[in-house]
N, C-alpha and C positions, 0 to 999 in steps of 0.2 A: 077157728081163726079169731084174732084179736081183733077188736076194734080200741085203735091207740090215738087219743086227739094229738096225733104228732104236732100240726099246726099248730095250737094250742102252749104246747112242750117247748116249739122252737120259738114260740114269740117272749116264752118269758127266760127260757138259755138266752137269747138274742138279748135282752132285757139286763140281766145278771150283771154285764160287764160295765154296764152305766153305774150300778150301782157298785160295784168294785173301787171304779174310778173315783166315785168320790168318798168312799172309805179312805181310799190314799191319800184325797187331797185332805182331807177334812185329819185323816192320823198325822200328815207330815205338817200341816201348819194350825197343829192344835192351840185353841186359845184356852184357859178356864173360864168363857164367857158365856152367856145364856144363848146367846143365835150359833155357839156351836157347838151347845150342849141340846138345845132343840135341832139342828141337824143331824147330829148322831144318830138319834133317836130316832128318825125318819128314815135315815139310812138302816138304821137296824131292823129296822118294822118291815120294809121294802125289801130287804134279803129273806127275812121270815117269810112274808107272805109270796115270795116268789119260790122257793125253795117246797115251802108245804104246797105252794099250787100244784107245783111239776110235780112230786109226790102223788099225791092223789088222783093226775091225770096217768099216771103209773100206775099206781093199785088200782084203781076201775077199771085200767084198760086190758095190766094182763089178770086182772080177775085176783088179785091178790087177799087176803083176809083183810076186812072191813078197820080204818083204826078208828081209836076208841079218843083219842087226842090228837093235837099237835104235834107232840114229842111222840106217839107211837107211829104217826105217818113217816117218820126218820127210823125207826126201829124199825118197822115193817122193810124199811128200802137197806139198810142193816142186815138183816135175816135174808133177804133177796140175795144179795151181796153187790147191788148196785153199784156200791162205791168201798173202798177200804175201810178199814175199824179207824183211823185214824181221821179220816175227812167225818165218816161218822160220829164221832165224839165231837167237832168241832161244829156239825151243825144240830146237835143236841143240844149244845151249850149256844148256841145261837136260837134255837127256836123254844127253850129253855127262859126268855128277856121276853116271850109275848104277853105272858100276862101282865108282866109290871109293868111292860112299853104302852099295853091297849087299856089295861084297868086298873091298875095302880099307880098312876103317872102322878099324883100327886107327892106320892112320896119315894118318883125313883129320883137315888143318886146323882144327882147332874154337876159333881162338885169336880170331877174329874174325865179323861178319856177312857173308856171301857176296853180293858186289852183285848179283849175279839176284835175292834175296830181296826187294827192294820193290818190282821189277820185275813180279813176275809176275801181281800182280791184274789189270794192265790187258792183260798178254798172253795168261790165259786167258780173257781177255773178249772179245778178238780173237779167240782160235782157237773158240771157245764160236759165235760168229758166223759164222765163215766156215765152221765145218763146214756151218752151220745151212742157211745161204745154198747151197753146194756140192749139200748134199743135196737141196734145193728143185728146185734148177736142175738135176740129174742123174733126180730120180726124178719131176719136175712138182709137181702139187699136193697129193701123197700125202705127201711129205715132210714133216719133222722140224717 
């Protein structure tokens, strides 16, 4: 038997769609100005680290092979088949911006909006689902 920190999973799915929300606002009334090029970026950071959270409380829980990165906590859930190839490339390319968001922030780009940014409401809508579903289907009707 698994032990799966559902709780855990569902607070940061519950989570996900805040930050969707303001993907939207922030891609539909885009400015070229520094407080919404520093929200971006926040937003962006906030999808990562929610995304590899739920990740990793997936790989510990069904005992999945150990990742070695960020972007292999996406691979690993990739190879599961958690979510389609197509949500998977788009949060490879989203967890792909952690190092330059977390460590290299002096010299990331802020001169424009980053085209993931209106993308991702409807991709953490997909992965929000396909955890949900994954979970159903791995743990029966006790799941998520």
């Amino acid at each position: 038997m698994y032990y799966v920190n559902q709780e855990q999973i569902g607070n940061r799915l519950t989570f996900l769609p805040q930050v969707g929300q303001a993907a939207k606002e922030l891609a539909s009334g885009w400015k070229n100005d520094i407080l919404h090029a520093f929200a971006q970026e926040r937003v962006l950071y906030l999808g990562i680290e929610a995304v590899t959270d739920v990740g990793s409380f997936l790989i510990d829980g069904f005992m999945m092979r150990d990742a070695s990165s960020y972007e292999d906590i996406v691979e690993i859930l990739i190879g599961e088949q958690v979510f389609d190839p197509a949500t998977g490339a788009k949060l490879l390319e989203l967890v792909r911006l952690r190092r330059a968001i977390a460590q290299d922030y002096t010299s990331w780009d802020r001169s424009a909006m980053h085209p993931l940014l209106p993308e991702l409401p409807e991709v953490f809508e997909v992965f929000a689902r396909s955890v949900e579903a994954f979970v159903r289907k791995e743990l029966g009707a006790i799941g998520l």
